[in-house]
C-alpha positions in Angstrom: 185.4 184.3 119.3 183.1 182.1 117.7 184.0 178.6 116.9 183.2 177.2 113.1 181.7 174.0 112.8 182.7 171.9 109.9 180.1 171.1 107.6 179.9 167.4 107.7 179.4 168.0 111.5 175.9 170.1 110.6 174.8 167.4 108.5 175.6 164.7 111.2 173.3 166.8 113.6 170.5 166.8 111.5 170.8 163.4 110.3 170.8 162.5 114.1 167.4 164.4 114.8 165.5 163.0 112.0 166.4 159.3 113.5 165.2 160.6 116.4 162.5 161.7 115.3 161.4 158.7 113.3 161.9 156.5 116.2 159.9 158.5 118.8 156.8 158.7 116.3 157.4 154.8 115.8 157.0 154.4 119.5 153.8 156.1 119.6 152.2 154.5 116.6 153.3 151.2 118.2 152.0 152.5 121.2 148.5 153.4 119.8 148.0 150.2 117.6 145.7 147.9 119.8 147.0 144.1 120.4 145.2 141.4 118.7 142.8 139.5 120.1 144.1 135.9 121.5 143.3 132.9 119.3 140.2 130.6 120.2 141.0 126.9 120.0 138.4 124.6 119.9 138.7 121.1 122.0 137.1 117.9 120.6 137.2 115.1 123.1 138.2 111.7 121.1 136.3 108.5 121.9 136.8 104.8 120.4 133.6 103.7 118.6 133.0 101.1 116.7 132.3 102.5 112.9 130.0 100.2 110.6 130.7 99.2 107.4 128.6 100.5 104.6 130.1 100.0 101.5 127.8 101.3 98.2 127.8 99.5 95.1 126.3 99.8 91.7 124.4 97.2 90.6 121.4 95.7 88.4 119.2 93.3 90.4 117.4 90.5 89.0 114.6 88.1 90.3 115.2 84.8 92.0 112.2 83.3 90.1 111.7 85.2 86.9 108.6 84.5 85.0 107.2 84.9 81.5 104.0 86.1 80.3 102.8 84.8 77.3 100.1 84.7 75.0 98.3 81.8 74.4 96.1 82.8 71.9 95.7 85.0 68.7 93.8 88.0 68.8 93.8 91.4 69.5 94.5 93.3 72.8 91.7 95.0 74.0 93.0 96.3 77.3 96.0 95.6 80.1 95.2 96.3 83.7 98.6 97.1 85.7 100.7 100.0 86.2 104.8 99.0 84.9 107.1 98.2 87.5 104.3 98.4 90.1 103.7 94.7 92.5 100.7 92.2 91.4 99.1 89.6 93.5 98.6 85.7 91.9 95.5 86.0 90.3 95.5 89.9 89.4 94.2 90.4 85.6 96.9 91.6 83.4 95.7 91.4 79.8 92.3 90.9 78.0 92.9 89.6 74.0 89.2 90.5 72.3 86.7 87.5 73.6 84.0 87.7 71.6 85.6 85.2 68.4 86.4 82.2 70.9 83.1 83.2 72.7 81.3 81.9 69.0 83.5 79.6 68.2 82.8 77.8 71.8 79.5 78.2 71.3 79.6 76.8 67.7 81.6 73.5 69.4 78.9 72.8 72.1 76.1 72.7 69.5 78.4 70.3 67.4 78.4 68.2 70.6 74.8 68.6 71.2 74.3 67.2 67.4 77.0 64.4 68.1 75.5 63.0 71.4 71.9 62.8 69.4 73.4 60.9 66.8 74.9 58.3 69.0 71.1 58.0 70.6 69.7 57.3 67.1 72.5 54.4 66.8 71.5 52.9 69.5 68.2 52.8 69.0 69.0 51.7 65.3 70.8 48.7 66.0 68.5 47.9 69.3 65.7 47.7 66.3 67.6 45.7 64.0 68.6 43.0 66.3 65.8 41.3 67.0 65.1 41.6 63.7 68.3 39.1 62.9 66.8 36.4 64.6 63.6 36.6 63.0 65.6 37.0 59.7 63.8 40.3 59.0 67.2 41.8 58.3 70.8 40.8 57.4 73.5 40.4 59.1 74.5 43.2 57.2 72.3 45.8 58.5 73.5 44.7 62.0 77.1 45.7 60.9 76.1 49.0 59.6 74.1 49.7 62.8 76.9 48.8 65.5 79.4 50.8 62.8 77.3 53.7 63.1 76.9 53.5 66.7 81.0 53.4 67.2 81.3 56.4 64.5 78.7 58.5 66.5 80.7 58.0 69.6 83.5 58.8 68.0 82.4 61.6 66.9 81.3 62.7 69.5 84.5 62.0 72.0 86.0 64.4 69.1 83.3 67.4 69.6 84.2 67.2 73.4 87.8 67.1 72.6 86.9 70.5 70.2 84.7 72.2 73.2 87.8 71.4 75.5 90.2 73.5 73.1 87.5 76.1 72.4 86.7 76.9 76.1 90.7 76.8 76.9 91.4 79.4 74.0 88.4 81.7 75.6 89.6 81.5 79.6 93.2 82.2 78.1 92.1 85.7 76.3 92.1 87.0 80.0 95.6 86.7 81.1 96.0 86.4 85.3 99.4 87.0 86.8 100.8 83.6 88.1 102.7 84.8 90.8 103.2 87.6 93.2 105.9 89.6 92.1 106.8 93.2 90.3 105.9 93.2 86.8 108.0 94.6 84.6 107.2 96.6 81.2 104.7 95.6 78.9 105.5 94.6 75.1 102.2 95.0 73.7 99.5 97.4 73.7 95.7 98.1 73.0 94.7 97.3 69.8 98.1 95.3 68.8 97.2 91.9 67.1 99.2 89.4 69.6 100.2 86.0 68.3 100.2 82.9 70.4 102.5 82.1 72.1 104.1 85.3 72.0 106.1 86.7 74.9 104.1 90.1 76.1 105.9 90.8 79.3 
């Protein structure tokens, strides 16, 4: 005689397979699933060294001996010869200021020396006549005077034309500019055809 099995006893049985079940398929996926590969560590070998220090700053430099360029005379730029910011050697050319005014102008003050120095030679010559004449009472006293006056003016003119020929030949040799120094030369204030005044500051 068969035996009855209660229900809940059924549904324990099944419930029992399925867990089964489950675990023996998690076995074999577990099974199949390949390990992971093991880790690589890398190995640095640490040394004592001595480590400079470079610290970085931001700055603005400036020169230990700064100079100015200058005009010293009035005319108008006709060319400038460096490159800004670029090195120059003591005697390089930097600006040329239009020659050709204090060209005629020392040319104008040697011939008013030239005119001075033959005046002084007449004087003399005047008052080297008119002495001997004094003794011989040919002339007065008078027209010694005026002969040794007009010697001292003509050399006195003349010491002034020299003084003038010394200004006018300074003014020309100063419409080429020359760098004093070595040294980096900065940016240029002035430009060709620009009417500079003396003694304006041009770099």
């Amino acid at each position: 005689m068969a035996r009855r099995m209660r229900p809940w006893t059924k549904a324990s049985i099944v419930t029992g397979c399925l867990a089964l079940g489950l675990l023996t398929g998690c076995k074999q996926q577990a099974a199949s699933t390949p390990a992971p590969p093991i880790p690589e560590v890398s190995i640095i070998v640490v040394a004592a060294q001595d480590v400079p220090d470079e610290p970085e700053f931001i700055g603005q430099t400036e020169s230990s001996r700064p100079v100015e360029i200058r005009s010293q005379v009035t005319g108008i730029l006709k060319a400038w010869f460096f490159k800004e910011g670029r090195d120059v050697k003591q005697g390089d050319r930097l600006y040329q200021i239009d020659p050709v005014p204090f060209h005629a102008a020392m040319l104008s003050v040697k011939a008013k020396v030239a005119q001075s120095e033959a005046r002084l030679i007449q004087a003399k010559q005047n008052l080297a006549r008119v002495k001997p004449l004094l003794a011989e009472q040919a002339v007065s006293t008078k027209d010694v005077d005026d002969a040794v006056a007009e010697g001292l003016a003509a050399k006195a003119a003349l010491e002034g034309a020299k003084a003038e020929l010394v200004k006018a030949t300074f003014d020309l040799d100063n419409t080429l500019t020359i760098a004093p120094i070595d040294g980096m030369i900065e940016r240029t204030r002035v430009y060709e055809g620009r009417l500079v005044s003396a003694p304006k500051l041009i770099c």
